[in-house]
C-alpha atoms as an extended CHARMM CRD file, in Angstrom:
* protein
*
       208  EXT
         1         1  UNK       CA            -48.1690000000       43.3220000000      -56.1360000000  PROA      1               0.0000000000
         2         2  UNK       CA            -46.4390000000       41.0680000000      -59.2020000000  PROA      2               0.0000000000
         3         3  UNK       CA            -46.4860000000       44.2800000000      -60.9960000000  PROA      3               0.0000000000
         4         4  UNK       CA            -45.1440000000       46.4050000000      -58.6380000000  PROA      4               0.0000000000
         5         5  UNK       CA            -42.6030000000       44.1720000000      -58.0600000000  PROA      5               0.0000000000
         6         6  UNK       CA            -41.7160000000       43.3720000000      -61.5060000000  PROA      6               0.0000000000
         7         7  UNK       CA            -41.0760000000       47.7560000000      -62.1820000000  PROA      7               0.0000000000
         8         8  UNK       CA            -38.9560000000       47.6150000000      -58.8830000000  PROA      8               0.0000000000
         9         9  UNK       CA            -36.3690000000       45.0470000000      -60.7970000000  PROA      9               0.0000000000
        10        10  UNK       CA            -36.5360000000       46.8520000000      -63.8480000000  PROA      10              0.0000000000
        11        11  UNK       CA            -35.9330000000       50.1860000000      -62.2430000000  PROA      11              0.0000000000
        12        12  UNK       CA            -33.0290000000       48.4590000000      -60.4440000000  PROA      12              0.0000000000
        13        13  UNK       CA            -31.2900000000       47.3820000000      -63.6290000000  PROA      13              0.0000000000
        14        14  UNK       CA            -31.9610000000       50.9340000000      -65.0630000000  PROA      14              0.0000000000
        15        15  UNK       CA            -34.5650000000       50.0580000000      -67.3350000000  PROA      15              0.0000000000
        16        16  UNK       CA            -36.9440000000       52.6380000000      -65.7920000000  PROA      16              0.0000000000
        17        17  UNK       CA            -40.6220000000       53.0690000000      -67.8220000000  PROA      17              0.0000000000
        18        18  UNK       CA            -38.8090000000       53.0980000000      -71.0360000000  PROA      18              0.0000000000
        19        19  UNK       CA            -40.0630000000       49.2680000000      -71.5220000000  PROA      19              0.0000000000
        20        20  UNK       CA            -39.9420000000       49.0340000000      -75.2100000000  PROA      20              0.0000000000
        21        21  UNK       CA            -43.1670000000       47.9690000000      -76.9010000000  PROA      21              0.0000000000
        22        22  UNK       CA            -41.8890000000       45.8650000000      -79.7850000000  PROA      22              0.0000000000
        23        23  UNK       CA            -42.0120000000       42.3790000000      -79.5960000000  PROA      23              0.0000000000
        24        24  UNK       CA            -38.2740000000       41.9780000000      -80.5160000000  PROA      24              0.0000000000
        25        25  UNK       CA            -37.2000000000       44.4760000000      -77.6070000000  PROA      25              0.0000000000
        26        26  UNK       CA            -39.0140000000       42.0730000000      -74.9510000000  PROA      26              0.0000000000
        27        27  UNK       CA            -37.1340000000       39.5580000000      -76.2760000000  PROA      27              0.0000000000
        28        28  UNK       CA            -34.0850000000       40.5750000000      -76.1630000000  PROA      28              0.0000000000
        29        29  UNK       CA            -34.7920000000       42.1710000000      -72.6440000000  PROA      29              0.0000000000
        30        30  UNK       CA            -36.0980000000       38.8910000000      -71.0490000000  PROA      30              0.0000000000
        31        31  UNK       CA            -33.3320000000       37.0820000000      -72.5900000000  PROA      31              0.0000000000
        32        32  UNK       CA            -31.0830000000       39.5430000000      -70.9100000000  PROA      32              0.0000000000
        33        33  UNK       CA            -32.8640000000       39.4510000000      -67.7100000000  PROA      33              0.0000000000
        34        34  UNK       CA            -32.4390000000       35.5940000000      -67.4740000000  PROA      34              0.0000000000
        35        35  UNK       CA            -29.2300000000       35.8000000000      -67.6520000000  PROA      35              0.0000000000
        36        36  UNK       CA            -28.9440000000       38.4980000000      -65.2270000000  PROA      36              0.0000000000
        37        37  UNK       CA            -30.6860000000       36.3200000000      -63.0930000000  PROA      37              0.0000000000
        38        38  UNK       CA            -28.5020000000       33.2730000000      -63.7740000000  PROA      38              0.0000000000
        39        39  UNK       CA            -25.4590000000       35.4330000000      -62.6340000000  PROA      39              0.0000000000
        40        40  UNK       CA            -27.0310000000       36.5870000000      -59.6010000000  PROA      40              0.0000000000
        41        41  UNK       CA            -28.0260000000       32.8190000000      -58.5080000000  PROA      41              0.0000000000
        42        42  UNK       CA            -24.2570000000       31.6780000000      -59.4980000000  PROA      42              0.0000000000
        43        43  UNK       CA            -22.6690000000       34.5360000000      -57.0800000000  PROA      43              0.0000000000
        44        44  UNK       CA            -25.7170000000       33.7630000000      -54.6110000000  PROA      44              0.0000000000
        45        45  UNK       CA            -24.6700000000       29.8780000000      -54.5490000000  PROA      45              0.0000000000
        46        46  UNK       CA            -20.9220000000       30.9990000000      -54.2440000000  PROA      46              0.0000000000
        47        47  UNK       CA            -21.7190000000       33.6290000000      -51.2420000000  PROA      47              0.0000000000
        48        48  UNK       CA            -23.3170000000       30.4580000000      -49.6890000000  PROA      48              0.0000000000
        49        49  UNK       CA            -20.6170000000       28.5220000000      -50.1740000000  PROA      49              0.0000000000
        50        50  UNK       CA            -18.1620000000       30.9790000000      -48.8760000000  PROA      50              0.0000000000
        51        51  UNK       CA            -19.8540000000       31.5090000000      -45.6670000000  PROA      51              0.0000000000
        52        52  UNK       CA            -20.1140000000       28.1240000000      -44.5300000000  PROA      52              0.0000000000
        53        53  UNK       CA            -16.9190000000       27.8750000000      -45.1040000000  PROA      53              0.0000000000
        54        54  UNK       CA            -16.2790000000       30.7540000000      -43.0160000000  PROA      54              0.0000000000
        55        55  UNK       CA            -18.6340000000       29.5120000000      -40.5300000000  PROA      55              0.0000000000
        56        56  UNK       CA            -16.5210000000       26.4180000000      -40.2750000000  PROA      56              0.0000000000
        57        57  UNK       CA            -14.1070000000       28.4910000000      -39.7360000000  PROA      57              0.0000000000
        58        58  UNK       CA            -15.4920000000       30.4600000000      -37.1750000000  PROA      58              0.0000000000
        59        59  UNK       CA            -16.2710000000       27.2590000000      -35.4990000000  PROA      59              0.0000000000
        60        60  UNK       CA            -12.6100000000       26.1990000000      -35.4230000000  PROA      60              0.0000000000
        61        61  UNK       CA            -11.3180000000       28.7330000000      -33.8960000000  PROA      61              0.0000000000
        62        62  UNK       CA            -13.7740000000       29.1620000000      -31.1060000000  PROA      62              0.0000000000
        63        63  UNK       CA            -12.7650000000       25.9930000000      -30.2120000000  PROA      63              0.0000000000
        64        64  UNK       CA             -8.8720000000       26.8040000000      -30.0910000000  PROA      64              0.0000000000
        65        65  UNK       CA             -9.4490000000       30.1720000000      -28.3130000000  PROA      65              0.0000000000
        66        66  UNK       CA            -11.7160000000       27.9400000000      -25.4370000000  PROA      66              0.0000000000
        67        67  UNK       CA             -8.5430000000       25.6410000000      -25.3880000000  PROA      67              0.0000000000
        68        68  UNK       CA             -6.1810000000       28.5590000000      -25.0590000000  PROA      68              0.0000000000
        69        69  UNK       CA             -8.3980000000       30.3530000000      -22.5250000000  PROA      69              0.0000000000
        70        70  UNK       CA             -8.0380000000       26.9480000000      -20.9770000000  PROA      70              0.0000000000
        71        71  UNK       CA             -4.6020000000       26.6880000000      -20.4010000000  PROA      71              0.0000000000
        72        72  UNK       CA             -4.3420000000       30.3140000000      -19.7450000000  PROA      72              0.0000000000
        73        73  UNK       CA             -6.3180000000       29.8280000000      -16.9580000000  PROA      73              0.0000000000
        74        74  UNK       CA             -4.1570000000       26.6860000000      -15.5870000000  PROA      74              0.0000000000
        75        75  UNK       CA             -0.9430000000       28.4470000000      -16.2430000000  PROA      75              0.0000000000
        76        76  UNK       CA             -2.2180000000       31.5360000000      -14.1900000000  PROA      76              0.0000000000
        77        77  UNK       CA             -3.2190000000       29.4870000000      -11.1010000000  PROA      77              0.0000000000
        78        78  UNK       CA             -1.5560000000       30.8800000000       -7.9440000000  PROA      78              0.0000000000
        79        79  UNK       CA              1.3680000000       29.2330000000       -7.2170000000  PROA      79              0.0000000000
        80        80  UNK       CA             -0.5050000000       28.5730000000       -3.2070000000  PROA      80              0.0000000000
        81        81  UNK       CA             -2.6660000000       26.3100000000       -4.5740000000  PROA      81              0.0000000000
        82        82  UNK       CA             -0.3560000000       24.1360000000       -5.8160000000  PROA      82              0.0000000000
        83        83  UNK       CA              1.9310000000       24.4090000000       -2.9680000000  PROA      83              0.0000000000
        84        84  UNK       CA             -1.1560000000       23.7460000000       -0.7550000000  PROA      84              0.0000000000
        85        85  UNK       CA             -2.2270000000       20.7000000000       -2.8340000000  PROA      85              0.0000000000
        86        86  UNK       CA              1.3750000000       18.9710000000       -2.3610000000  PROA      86              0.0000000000
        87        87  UNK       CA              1.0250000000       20.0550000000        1.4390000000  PROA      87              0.0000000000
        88        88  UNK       CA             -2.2020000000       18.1650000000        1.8290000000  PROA      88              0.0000000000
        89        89  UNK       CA             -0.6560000000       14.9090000000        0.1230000000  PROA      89              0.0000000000
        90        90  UNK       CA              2.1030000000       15.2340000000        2.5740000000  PROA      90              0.0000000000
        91        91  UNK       CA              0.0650000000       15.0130000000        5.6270000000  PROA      91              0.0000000000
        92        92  UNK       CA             -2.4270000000       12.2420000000        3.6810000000  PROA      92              0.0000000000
        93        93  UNK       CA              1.1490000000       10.2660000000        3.0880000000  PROA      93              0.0000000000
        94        94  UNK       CA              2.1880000000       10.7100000000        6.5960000000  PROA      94              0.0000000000
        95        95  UNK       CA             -1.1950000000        9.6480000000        7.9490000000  PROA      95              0.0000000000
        96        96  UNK       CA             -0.3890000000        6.1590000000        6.2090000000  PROA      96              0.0000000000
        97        97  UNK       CA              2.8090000000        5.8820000000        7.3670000000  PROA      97              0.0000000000
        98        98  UNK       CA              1.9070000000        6.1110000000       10.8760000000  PROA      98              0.0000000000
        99        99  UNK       CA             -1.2530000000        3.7680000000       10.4740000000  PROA      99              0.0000000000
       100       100  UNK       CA              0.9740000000        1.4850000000        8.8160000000  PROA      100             0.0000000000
       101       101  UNK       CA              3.5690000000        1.6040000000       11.8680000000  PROA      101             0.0000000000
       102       102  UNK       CA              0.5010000000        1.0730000000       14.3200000000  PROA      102             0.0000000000
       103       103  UNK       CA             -0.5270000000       -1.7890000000       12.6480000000  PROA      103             0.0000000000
       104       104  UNK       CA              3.1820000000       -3.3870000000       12.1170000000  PROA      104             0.0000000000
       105       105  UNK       CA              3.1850000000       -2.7080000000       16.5570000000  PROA      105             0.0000000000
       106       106  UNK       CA              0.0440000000       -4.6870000000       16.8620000000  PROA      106             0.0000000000
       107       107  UNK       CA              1.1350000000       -7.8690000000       14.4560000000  PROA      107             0.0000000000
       108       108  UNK       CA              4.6020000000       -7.9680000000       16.4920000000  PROA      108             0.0000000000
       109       109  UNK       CA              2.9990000000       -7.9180000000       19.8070000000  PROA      109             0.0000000000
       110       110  UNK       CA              0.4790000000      -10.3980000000       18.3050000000  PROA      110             0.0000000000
       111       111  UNK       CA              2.8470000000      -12.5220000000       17.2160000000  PROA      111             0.0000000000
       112       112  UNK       CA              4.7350000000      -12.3670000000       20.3930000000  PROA      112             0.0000000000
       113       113  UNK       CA              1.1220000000      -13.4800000000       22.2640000000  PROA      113             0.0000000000
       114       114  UNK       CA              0.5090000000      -16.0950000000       20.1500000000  PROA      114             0.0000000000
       115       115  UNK       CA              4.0630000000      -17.6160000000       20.8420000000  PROA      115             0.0000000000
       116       116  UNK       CA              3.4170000000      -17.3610000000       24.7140000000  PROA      116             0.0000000000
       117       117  UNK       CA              0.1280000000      -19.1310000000       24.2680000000  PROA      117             0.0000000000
       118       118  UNK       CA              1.9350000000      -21.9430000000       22.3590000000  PROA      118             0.0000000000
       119       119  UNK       CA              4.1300000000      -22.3490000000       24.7990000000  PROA      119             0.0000000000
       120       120  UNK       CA              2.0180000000      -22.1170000000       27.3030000000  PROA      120             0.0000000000
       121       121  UNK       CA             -0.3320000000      -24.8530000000       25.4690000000  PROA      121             0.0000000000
       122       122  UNK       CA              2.6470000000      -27.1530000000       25.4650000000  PROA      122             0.0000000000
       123       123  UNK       CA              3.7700000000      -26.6740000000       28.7390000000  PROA      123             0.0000000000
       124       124  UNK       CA              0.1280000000      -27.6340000000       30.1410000000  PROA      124             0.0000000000
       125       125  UNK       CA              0.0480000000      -30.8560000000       27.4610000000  PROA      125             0.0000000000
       126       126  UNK       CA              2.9300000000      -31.9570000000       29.2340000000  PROA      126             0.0000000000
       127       127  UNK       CA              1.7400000000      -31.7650000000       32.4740000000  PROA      127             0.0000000000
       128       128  UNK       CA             -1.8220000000      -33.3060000000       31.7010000000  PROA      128             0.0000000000
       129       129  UNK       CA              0.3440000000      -36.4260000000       30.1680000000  PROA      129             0.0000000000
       130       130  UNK       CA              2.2350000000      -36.4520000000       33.4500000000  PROA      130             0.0000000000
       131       131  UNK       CA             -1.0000000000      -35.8190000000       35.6250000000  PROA      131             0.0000000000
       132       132  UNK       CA             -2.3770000000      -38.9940000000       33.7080000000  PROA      132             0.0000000000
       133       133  UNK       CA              0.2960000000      -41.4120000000       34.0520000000  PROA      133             0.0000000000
       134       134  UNK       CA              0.4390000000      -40.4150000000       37.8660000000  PROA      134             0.0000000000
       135       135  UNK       CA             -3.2510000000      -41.0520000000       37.6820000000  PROA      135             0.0000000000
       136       136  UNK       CA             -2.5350000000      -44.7980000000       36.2140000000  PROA      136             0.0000000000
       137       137  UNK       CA              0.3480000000      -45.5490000000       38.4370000000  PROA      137             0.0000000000
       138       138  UNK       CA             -1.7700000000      -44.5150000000       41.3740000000  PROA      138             0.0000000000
       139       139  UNK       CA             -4.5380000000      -46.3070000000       40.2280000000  PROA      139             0.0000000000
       140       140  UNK       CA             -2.5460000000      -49.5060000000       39.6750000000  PROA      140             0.0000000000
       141       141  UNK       CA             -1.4200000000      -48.6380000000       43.3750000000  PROA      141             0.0000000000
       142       142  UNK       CA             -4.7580000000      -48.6400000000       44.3880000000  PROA      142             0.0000000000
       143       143  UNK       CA             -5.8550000000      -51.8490000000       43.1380000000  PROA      143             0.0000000000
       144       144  UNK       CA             -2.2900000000      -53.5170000000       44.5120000000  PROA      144             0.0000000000
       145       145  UNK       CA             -3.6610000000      -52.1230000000       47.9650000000  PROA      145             0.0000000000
       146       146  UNK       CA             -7.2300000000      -53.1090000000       47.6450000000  PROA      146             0.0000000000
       147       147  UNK       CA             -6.2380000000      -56.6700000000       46.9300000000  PROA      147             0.0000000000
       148       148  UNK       CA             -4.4260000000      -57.0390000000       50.3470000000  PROA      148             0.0000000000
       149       149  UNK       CA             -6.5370000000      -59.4780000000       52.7480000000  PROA      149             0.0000000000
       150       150  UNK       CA             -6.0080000000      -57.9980000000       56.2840000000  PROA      150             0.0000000000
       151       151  UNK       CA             -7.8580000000      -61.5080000000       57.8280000000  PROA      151             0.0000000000
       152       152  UNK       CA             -4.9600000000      -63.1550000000       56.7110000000  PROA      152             0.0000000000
       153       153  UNK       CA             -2.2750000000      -60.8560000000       57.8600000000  PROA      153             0.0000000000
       154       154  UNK       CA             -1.7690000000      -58.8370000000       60.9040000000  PROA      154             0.0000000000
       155       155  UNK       CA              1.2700000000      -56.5720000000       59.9120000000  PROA      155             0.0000000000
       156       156  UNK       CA              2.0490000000      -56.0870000000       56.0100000000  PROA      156             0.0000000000
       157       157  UNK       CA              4.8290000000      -53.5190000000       54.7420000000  PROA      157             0.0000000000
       158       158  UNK       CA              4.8610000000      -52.9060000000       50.9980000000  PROA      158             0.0000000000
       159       159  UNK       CA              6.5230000000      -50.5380000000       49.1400000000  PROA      159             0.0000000000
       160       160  UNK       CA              6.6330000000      -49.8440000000       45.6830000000  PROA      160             0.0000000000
       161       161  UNK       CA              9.7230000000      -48.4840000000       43.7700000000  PROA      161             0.0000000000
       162       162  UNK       CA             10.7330000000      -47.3130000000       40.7170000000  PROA      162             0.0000000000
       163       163  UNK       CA              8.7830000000      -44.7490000000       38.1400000000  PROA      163             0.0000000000
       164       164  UNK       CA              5.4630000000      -46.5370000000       36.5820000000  PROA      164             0.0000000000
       165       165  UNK       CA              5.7550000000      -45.5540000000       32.6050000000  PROA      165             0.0000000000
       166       166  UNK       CA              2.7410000000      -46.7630000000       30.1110000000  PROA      166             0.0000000000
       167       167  UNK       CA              2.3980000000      -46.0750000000       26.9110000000  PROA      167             0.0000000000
       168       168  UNK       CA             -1.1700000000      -45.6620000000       25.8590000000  PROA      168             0.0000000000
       169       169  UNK       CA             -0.8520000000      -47.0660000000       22.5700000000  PROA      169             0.0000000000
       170       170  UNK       CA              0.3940000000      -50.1060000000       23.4320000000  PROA      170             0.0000000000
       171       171  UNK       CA             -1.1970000000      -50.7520000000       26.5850000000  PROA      171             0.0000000000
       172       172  UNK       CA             -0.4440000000      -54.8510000000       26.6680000000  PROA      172             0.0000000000
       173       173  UNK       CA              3.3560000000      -54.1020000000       26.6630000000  PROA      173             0.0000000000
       174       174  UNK       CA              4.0470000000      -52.2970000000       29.7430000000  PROA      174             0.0000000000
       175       175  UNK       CA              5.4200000000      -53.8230000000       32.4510000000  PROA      175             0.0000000000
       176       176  UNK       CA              4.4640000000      -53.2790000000       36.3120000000  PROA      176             0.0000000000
       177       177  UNK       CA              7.5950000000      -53.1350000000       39.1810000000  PROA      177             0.0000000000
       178       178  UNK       CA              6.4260000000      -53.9560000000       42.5250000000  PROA      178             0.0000000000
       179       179  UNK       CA              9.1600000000      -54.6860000000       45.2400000000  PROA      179             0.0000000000
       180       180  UNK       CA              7.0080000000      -56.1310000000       48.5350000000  PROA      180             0.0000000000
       181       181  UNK       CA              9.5000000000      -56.9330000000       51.4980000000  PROA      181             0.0000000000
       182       182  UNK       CA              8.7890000000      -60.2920000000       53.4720000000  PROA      182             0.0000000000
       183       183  UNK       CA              6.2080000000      -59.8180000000       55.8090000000  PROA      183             0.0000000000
       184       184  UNK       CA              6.0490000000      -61.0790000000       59.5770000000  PROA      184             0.0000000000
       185       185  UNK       CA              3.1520000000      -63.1850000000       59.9030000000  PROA      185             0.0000000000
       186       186  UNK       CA              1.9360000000      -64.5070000000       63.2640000000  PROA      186             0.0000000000
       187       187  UNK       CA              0.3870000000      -67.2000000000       62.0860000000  PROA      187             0.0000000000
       188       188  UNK       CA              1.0080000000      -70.5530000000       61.4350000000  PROA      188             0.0000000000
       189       189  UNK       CA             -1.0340000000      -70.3680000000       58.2220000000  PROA      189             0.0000000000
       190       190  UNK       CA              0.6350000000      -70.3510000000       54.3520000000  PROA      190             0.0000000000
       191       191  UNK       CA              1.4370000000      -66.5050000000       52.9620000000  PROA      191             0.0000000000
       192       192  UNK       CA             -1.8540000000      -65.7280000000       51.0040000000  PROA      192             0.0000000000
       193       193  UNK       CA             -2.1590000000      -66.0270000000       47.0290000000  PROA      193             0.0000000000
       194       194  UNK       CA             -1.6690000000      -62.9950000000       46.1220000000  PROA      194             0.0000000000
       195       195  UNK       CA              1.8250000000      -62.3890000000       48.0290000000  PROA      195             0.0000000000
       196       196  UNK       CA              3.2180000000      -65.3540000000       46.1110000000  PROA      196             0.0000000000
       197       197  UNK       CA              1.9670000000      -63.5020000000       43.3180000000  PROA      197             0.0000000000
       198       198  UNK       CA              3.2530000000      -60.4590000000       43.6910000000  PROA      198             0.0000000000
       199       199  UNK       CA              6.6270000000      -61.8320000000       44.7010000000  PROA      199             0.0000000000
       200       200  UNK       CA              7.2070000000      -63.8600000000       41.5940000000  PROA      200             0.0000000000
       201       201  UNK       CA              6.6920000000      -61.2470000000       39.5530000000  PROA      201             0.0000000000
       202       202  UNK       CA              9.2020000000      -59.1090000000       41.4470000000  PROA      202             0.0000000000
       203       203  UNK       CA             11.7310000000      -62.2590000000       41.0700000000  PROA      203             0.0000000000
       204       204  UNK       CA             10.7960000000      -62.1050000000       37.5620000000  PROA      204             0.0000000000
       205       205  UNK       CA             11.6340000000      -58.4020000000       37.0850000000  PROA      205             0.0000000000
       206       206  UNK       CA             14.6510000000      -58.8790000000       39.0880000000  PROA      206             0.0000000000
       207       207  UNK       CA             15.8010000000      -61.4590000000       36.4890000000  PROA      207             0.0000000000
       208       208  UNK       CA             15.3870000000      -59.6650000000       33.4400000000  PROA      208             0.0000000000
Protein backbone atom coordinates (compact mmCIF):
# COMPACT_ATOMS: atom_id res chain seq x y z
CA UNK A 1 0.00 0.00 0.00
CA UNK A 2 3.31 2.41 0.85
CA UNK A 3 4.19 1.69 -2.65
CA UNK A 4 1.20 2.32 -4.25
CA UNK A 5 0.92 5.29 -2.56
CA UNK A 6 4.31 6.56 -2.99
CA UNK A 7 3.73 6.14 -7.41
CA UNK A 8 0.34 8.03 -6.80
CA UNK A 9 2.52 11.28 -5.52
CA UNK A 10 4.99 10.85 -8.03
CA UNK A 11 2.50 10.52 -10.82
CA UNK A 12 0.87 13.65 -9.33
CA UNK A 13 3.98 15.79 -9.61
CA UNK A 14 4.50 14.35 -13.19
CA UNK A 15 7.24 12.19 -12.45
CA UNK A 16 5.38 9.16 -13.90
CA UNK A 17 7.67 5.62 -14.08
CA UNK A 18 10.51 7.56 -15.41
CA UNK A 19 12.14 7.31 -11.70
CA UNK A 20 15.72 7.71 -12.56
CA UNK A 21 18.02 4.95 -11.34
CA UNK A 22 21.17 6.87 -10.48
CA UNK A 23 21.92 7.60 -7.15
CA UNK A 24 22.43 11.37 -7.85
CA UNK A 25 18.86 11.62 -9.59
CA UNK A 26 17.18 10.30 -6.19
CA UNK A 27 18.87 12.81 -4.63
CA UNK A 28 18.11 15.50 -6.22
CA UNK A 29 14.41 14.22 -6.55
CA UNK A 30 13.91 13.66 -2.75
CA UNK A 31 15.51 16.87 -2.11
CA UNK A 32 12.98 18.35 -4.42
CA UNK A 33 10.16 16.45 -3.03
CA UNK A 34 10.90 17.80 0.54
CA UNK A 35 10.61 20.86 -0.40
CA UNK A 36 7.54 20.33 -2.29
CA UNK A 37 6.29 19.05 0.73
CA UNK A 38 7.47 21.95 2.90
CA UNK A 39 5.43 24.30 0.55
CA UNK A 40 2.42 22.31 0.68
CA UNK A 41 2.49 22.21 4.72
CA UNK A 42 3.26 26.19 4.68
CA UNK A 43 0.00 26.89 2.35
CA UNK A 44 -1.78 23.98 4.44
CA UNK A 45 -0.95 25.94 7.86
CA UNK A 46 -2.00 29.27 6.08
CA UNK A 47 -5.47 27.68 4.65
CA UNK A 48 -5.92 26.81 8.41
CA UNK A 49 -5.29 29.93 9.48
CA UNK A 50 -7.48 31.63 7.02
CA UNK A 51 -10.48 29.67 7.81
CA UNK A 52 -10.65 30.17 11.35
CA UNK A 53 -10.43 33.36 10.72
CA UNK A 54 -13.27 33.15 8.49
CA UNK A 55 -15.02 31.03 10.87
CA UNK A 56 -14.72 33.81 13.37
CA UNK A 57 -16.09 35.61 11.06
CA UNK A 58 -18.88 33.63 10.25
CA UNK A 59 -19.54 33.56 13.89
CA UNK A 60 -19.80 37.36 14.10
CA UNK A 61 -22.09 37.90 11.89
CA UNK A 62 -24.56 35.25 12.82
CA UNK A 63 -24.71 36.95 15.81
CA UNK A 64 -25.53 40.51 14.24
CA UNK A 65 -28.04 39.02 11.72
CA UNK A 66 -29.92 37.20 15.12
CA UNK A 67 -29.77 40.83 16.59
CA UNK A 68 -31.14 42.38 13.44
CA UNK A 69 -33.76 39.64 12.97
CA UNK A 70 -34.39 40.73 16.51
CA UNK A 71 -35.31 44.09 16.17
CA UNK A 72 -36.92 43.41 12.91
CA UNK A 73 -39.21 41.45 14.59
CA UNK A 74 -39.97 44.23 17.44
CA UNK A 75 -40.21 46.95 14.91
CA UNK A 76 -42.82 44.83 12.89
CA UNK A 77 -45.11 44.18 15.90
CA UNK A 78 -48.71 45.26 15.14
CA UNK A 79 -49.34 48.45 16.24
CA UNK A 80 -52.77 46.56 18.41
CA UNK A 81 -50.59 45.10 20.60
CA UNK A 82 -49.13 47.95 21.77
CA UNK A 83 -52.21 49.92 21.83
CA UNK A 84 -53.76 46.96 23.75
CA UNK A 85 -50.84 46.80 26.24
CA UNK A 86 -51.29 50.68 27.20
CA UNK A 87 -55.17 49.85 27.35
CA UNK A 88 -54.64 47.16 29.93
CA UNK A 89 -52.35 49.56 32.14
CA UNK A 90 -55.13 52.00 31.93
CA UNK A 91 -57.73 49.90 33.45
CA UNK A 92 -54.83 48.29 36.03
CA UNK A 93 -54.20 52.27 36.92
CA UNK A 94 -57.80 52.95 37.28
CA UNK A 95 -58.39 49.86 39.40
CA UNK A 96 -55.91 51.60 41.98
CA UNK A 97 -57.35 54.69 41.87
CA UNK A 98 -60.65 53.55 42.85
CA UNK A 99 -59.25 51.09 45.62
CA UNK A 100 -57.35 53.91 46.79
CA UNK A 101 -60.63 56.20 46.98
CA UNK A 102 -62.45 53.22 48.84
CA UNK A 103 -59.97 53.03 51.26
CA UNK A 104 -59.51 57.04 51.79
CA UNK A 105 -63.93 56.61 52.42
CA UNK A 106 -63.31 54.04 55.04
CA UNK A 107 -60.31 56.02 57.09
CA UNK A 108 -62.67 59.27 57.00
CA UNK A 109 -65.65 57.51 58.25
CA UNK A 110 -63.25 55.77 60.69
CA UNK A 111 -61.95 58.65 61.84
CA UNK A 112 -65.26 60.25 62.19
CA UNK A 113 -66.31 56.91 64.55
CA UNK A 114 -63.52 57.08 66.53
CA UNK A 115 -64.23 60.85 67.37
CA UNK A 116 -67.92 59.93 68.37
CA UNK A 117 -66.62 57.21 70.61
CA UNK A 118 -64.28 59.76 72.30
CA UNK A 119 -66.79 61.84 72.89
CA UNK A 120 -68.98 59.59 73.85
CA UNK A 121 -66.21 58.10 76.40
CA UNK A 122 -65.98 61.54 77.89
CA UNK A 123 -69.38 62.32 78.13
CA UNK A 124 -70.01 58.94 80.22
CA UNK A 125 -66.59 59.82 82.49
CA UNK A 126 -68.36 62.77 83.39
CA UNK A 127 -71.36 61.38 84.39
CA UNK A 128 -69.77 58.35 86.39
CA UNK A 129 -67.75 61.31 88.39
CA UNK A 130 -71.12 62.94 88.93
CA UNK A 131 -72.96 59.53 89.67
CA UNK A 132 -70.12 59.09 92.39
CA UNK A 133 -70.16 62.25 94.16
CA UNK A 134 -74.08 61.91 94.28
CA UNK A 135 -73.28 58.51 95.63
CA UNK A 136 -70.98 60.21 98.55
CA UNK A 137 -73.27 63.05 99.26
CA UNK A 138 -76.09 60.57 99.59
CA UNK A 139 -74.17 58.40 101.54
CA UNK A 140 -73.05 61.14 103.94
CA UNK A 141 -76.96 61.80 103.93
CA UNK A 142 -77.51 58.51 104.95
CA UNK A 143 -75.34 58.31 107.83
CA UNK A 144 -76.66 62.08 109.00
CA UNK A 145 -80.16 60.21 108.98
CA UNK A 146 -79.15 57.02 110.59
CA UNK A 147 -77.65 58.89 113.50
CA UNK A 148 -81.05 60.53 114.42
CA UNK A 149 -82.44 58.94 117.84
CA UNK A 150 -86.28 58.88 117.35
CA UNK A 151 -86.60 57.85 121.47
CA UNK A 152 -85.47 61.13 122.05
CA UNK A 153 -87.51 63.10 119.65
CA UNK A 154 -91.01 62.91 118.52
CA UNK A 155 -91.04 65.35 115.46
CA UNK A 156 -87.53 66.22 113.72
CA UNK A 157 -87.34 68.36 110.36
CA UNK A 158 -83.93 68.46 108.71
CA UNK A 159 -82.98 69.60 105.61
CA UNK A 160 -79.87 69.75 103.95
CA UNK A 161 -78.78 72.52 101.46
CA UNK A 162 -76.30 73.39 99.28
CA UNK A 163 -74.26 71.03 96.58
CA UNK A 164 -71.88 68.35 98.53
CA UNK A 165 -68.37 68.63 96.42
CA UNK A 166 -65.29 66.16 97.50
CA UNK A 167 -62.36 65.85 96.02
CA UNK A 168 -61.02 62.36 96.11
CA UNK A 169 -57.54 63.21 96.42
CA UNK A 170 -57.73 65.11 99.23
CA UNK A 171 -60.37 63.54 101.08
CA UNK A 172 -59.47 65.27 104.76
CA UNK A 173 -60.14 68.76 103.23
CA UNK A 174 -63.65 68.80 102.27
CA UNK A 175 -66.01 70.34 104.17
CA UNK A 176 -69.73 69.05 104.97
CA UNK A 177 -72.91 71.88 104.96
CA UNK A 178 -75.74 70.75 106.94
CA UNK A 179 -78.49 73.41 107.79
CA UNK A 180 -80.99 71.48 110.55
CA UNK A 181 -83.93 73.91 111.60
CA UNK A 182 -84.85 73.93 115.45
CA UNK A 183 -86.89 71.17 116.24
CA UNK A 184 -90.14 71.10 118.52
CA UNK A 185 -89.54 68.80 121.22
CA UNK A 186 -92.25 67.74 123.67
CA UNK A 187 -90.22 66.97 126.19
CA UNK A 188 -88.80 68.43 129.00
CA UNK A 189 -85.52 66.61 128.36
CA UNK A 190 -82.03 68.45 126.87
CA UNK A 191 -81.81 68.37 122.71
CA UNK A 192 -79.72 65.11 122.15
CA UNK A 193 -75.80 65.13 121.36
CA UNK A 194 -75.79 64.91 118.17
CA UNK A 195 -78.22 68.03 117.38
CA UNK A 196 -75.78 70.22 119.30
CA UNK A 197 -73.44 68.72 117.05
CA UNK A 198 -74.75 69.20 114.03
CA UNK A 199 -75.78 72.74 114.86
CA UNK A 200 -72.35 73.98 115.75
CA UNK A 201 -71.02 72.97 112.84
CA UNK A 202 -73.71 74.76 110.83
CA UNK A 203 -72.84 78.00 113.11
CA UNK A 204 -69.41 77.27 112.18
CA UNK A 205 -70.03 77.20 108.40
CA UNK A 206 -72.20 80.12 108.76
CA UNK A 207 -69.18 82.02 110.17
CA UNK A 208 -66.68 81.36 107.72
Amino acid sequence: DNEVEAERVLFAYGYGANVPSTTKRRMQQSVHLARRVLQLERANTSLRNELDRESQKKDQLAEELHSATSLLNEAQQPYNYLIESIKTRDDQNQSLEKQLSLLQDDYRKLKQQNEELNRTKNGMAADLERLLNQREEMSVIKQVVLGLNPSQTTRTSTSVHGPFSRDRTSAQSSDIHVTAPKPTIFTKQEPPSWYRKLKQQNTNSKAR
